[in-house]
BAPA-767953 format. One record per residue (C-alpha): x, y, z. Coordinates in steps of 0.5 Angstrom, whole numbers. Example, Ala and Ser with C-alpha at 12.3 -4.5 7.8 and 13.67 -1.06 7.14 Angstrom:
+-------+-------+-------+
:  east : north :    up :
+-------+-------+-------+
:    25 :    -9 :    16 :
:    27 :    -2 :    14 :
+-------+-------+-------+
This chain:
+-------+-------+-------+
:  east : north :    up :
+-------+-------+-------+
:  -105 :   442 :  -254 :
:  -100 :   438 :  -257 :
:   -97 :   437 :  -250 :
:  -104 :   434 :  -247 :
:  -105 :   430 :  -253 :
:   -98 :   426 :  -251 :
:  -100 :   426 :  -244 :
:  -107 :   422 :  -246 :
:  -103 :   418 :  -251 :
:   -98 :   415 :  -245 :
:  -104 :   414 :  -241 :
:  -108 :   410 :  -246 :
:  -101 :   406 :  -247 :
:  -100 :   405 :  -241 :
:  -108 :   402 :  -239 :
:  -107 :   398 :  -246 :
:  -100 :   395 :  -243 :
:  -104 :   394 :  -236 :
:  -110 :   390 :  -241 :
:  -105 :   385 :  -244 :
:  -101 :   383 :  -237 :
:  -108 :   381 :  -234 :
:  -111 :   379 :  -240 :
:  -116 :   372 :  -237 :
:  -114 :   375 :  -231 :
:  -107 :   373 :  -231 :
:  -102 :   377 :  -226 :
:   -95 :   378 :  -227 :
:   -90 :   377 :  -221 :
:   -83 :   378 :  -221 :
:   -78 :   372 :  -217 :
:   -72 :   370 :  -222 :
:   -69 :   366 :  -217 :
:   -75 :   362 :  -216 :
:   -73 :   355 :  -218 :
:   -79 :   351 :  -222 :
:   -80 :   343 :  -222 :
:   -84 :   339 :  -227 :
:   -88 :   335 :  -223 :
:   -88 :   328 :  -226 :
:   -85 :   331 :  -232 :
:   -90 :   337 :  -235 :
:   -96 :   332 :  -233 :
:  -101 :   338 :  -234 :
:   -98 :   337 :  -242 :
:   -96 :   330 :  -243 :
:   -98 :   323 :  -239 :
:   -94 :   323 :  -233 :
:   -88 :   321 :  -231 :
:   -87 :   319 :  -238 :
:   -81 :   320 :  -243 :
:   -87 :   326 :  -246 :
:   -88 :   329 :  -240 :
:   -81 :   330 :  -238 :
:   -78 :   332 :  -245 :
:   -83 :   337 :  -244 :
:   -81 :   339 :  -238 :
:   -75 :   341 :  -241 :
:   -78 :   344 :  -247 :
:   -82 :   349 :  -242 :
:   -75 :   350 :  -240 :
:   -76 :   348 :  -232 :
:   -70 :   346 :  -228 :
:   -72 :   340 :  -225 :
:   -76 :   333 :  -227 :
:   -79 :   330 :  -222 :
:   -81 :   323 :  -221 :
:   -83 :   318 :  -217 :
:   -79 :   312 :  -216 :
:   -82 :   304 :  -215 :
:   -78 :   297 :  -214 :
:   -80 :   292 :  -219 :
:   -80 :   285 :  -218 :
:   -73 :   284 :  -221 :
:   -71 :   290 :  -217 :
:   -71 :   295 :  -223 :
:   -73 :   302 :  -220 :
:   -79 :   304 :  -224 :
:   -83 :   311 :  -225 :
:   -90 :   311 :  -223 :
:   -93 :   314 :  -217 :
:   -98 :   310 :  -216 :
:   -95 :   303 :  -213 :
:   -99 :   300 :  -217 :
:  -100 :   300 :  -226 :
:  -108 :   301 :  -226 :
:  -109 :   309 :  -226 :
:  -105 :   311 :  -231 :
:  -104 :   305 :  -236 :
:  -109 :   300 :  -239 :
:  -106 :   294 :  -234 :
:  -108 :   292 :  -227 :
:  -104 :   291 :  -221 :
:   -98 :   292 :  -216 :
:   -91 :   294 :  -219 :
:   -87 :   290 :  -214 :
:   -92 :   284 :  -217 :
:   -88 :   285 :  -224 :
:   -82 :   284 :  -227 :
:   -79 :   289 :  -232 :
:   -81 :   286 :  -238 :
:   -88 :   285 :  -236 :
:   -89 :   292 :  -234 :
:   -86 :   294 :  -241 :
:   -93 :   290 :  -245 :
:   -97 :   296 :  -241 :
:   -99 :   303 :  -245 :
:   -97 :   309 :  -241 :
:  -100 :   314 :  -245 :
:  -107 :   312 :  -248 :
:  -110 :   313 :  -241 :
:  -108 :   320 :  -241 :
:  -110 :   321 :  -249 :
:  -109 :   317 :  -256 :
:  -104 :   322 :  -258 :
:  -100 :   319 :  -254 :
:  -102 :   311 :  -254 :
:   -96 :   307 :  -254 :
:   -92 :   310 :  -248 :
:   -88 :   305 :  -244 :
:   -87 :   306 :  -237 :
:   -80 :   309 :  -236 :
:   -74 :   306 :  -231 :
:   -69 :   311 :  -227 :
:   -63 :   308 :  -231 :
:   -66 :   310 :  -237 :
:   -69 :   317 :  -234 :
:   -61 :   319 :  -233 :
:   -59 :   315 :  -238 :
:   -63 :   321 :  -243 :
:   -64 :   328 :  -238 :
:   -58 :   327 :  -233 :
:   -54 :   333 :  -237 :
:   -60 :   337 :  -239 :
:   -64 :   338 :  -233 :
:   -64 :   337 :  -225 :
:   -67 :   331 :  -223 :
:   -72 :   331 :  -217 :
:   -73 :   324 :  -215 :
:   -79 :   321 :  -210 :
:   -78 :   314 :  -206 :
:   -85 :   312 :  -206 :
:   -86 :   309 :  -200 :
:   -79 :   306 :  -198 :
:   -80 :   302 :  -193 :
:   -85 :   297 :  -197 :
:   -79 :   296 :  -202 :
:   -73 :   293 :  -197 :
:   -65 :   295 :  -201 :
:   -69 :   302 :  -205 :
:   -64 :   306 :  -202 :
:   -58 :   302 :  -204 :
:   -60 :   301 :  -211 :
:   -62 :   309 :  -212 :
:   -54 :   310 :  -208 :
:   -51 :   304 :  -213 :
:   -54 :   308 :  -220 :
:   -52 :   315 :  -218 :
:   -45 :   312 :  -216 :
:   -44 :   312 :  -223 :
:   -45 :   319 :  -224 :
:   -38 :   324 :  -222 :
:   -43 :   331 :  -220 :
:   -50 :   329 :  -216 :
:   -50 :   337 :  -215 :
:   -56 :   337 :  -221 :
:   -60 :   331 :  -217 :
:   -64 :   331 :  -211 :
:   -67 :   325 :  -207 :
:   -73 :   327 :  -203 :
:   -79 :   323 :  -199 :
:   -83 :   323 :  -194 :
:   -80 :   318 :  -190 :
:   -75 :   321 :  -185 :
:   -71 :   315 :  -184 :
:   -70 :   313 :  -190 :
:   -68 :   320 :  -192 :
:   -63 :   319 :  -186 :
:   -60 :   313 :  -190 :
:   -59 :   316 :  -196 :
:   -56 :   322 :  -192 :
:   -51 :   317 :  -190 :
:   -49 :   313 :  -196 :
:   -48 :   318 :  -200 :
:   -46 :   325 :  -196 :
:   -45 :   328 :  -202 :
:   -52 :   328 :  -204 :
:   -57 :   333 :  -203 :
:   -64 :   330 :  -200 :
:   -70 :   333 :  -198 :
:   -76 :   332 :  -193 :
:   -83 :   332 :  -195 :
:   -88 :   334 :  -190 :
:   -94 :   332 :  -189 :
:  -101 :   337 :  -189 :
:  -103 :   335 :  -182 :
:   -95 :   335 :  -179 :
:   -93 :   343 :  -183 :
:   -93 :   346 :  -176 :
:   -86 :   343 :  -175 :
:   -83 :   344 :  -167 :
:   -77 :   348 :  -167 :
:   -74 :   341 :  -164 :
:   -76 :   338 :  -171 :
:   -74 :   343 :  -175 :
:   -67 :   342 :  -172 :
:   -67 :   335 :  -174 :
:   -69 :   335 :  -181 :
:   -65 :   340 :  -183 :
:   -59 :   337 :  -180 :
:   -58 :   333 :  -185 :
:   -64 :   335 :  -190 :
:   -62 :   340 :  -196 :
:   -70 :   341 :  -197 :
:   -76 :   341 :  -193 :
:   -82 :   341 :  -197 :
:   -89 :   343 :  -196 :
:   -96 :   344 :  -198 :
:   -96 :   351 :  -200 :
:  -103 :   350 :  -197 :
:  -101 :   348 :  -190 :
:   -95 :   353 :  -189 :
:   -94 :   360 :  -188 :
:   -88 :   365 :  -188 :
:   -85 :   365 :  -182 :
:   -85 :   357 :  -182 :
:   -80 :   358 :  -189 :
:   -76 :   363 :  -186 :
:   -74 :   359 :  -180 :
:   -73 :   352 :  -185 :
:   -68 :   358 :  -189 :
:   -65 :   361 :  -182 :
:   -63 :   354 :  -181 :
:   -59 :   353 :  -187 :
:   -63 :   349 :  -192 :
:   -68 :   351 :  -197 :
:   -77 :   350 :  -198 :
:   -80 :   347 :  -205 :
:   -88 :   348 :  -204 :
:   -93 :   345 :  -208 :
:  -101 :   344 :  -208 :
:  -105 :   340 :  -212 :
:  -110 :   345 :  -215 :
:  -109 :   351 :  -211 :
:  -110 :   355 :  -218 :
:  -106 :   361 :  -213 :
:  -100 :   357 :  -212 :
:   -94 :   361 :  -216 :
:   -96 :   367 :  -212 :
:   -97 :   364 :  -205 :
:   -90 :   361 :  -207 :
:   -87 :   369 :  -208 :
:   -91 :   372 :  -202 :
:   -88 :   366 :  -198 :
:   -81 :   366 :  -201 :
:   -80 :   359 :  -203 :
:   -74 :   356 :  -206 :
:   -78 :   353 :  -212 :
:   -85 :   351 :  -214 :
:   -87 :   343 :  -216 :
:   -93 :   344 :  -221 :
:   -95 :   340 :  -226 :
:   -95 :   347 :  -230 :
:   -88 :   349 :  -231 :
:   -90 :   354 :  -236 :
:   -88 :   362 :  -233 :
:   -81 :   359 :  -233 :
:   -81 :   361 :  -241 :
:   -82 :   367 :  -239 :
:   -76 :   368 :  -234 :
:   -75 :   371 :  -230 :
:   -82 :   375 :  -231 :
:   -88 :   369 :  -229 :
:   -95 :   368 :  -230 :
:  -100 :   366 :  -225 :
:  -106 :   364 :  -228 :
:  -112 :   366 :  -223 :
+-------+-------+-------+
């Protein structure tokens, strides 16, 4: 009796354990080489691409802050995304239109919510300046052909630094990716595809990934076996998805490299993550 009592115990603890880990219909999966990327800082958290959202990308313990990075009218390079300062700030109008000590009138953070009101807009020295040896940095050109001379601005103020190997430089424009390449070999870029062009040929992937340290997807328009042949040739695959509420296990089953999310919260849990269902 005693034996069948132990027995019945075990199994009760055992579906106990089986409620906590799926409590809210959350899963666990187990990928401890998975790398996590803050997008635009921890955005879902902090006003994106703000100094908030990536110190809150530290806090979670992410290993990379992504940005997106503009030309100001004086030159600078500024984080936004957007090309323009009207969804995310209280001001209106184009970055390019503005000199840096213009854009610094503008709130960052009230958009996103009074807590953080009084954010202002960031510059790339600044980021590097304050997260460089804490963190990897994946840093986006958004749009580079509008901005004429971006990469060499980018290459003069990375130059400054001894070790590239924690930052990585990516777009979707293919030619300008080749141009880093080139001005700074040493420096690891990255491909972002777009959803309607994932079915990469053969002829293209050889291409990017002759100079390209990343090719990056969707995690929506890609498969398996369009990972592994980036991986066969040698570079590496970093997915995201806007709203794909799947994607940390898409990720896992695909066997990616790393995860773009807004949510960088299972890397709390290393190397055991969350994926809220």
């Amino acid at each position: 009796m005693r034996k069948q009592n132990l027995i019945w115990m075990a199994i009760i603890g055992a579906c106990l354990l089986l409620l906590v880990g799926f409590n809210g219909q959350t899963k666990r999966v187990h990928q401890p080489n998975m790398m996590s990327i803050a997008h635009r800082g921890a955005s879902g958290f902090a006003p994106e691409n703000t100094r908030s959202a990536f110190q809150k990308g530290v806090e979670l313990q992410a290993d990379y802050l992504e940005c997106d990075v503009h030309l100001s009218k004086d030159g600078e390079l500024i984080i936004m995304h957007d090309d323009n300062i009207d969804r995310t700030t209280d001001g209106n109008g184009f970055i390019k239109d503005y000199t840096l000590a213009e854009l610094r009138q503008f709130d960052a953070g009230i958009t996103f919510s009074e807590e953080f009101q009084g954010e202002s807009i960031m510059t790339l020295n600044e980021l590097l300046d304050e997260f460089f040896d804490k963190i990897g940095l994946l840093i986006e050109l958004k749009n580079p052909a509008n901005y004429p001379g971006i990469e060499e601005s980018i290459v003069s103020l990375l130059r400054n630094y001894e070790d590239l190997s924690s930052i990585i430089v990516q777009s979707f424009d293919v030619e300008s990716m080749k141009k880093m390449h080139s001005l700074l070999p040493e420096l690891e870029v990255a491909v972002l595809v777009r959803p309607a062009e994932s079915l990469l040929s053969e002829k293209k992937l050889d291409e990017l990934t002759s100079f390209a340290s990343y090719v990056n997807f969707n995690v929506s328009f890609i498969n398996k076996r369009m990972v592994n042949k980036v991986q066969q040739r040698g570079s590496k695959v970093l997915v995201w998805s806007k709203n794909d509420k799947k994607l940390v296990s898409k990720a896992h089953k695909y066997g990616v490299d790393g995860i773009i999310s807004d949510y960088p919260t299972w890397r709390i849990d290393k190397p055991i993550y969350l994926v809220q269902e």
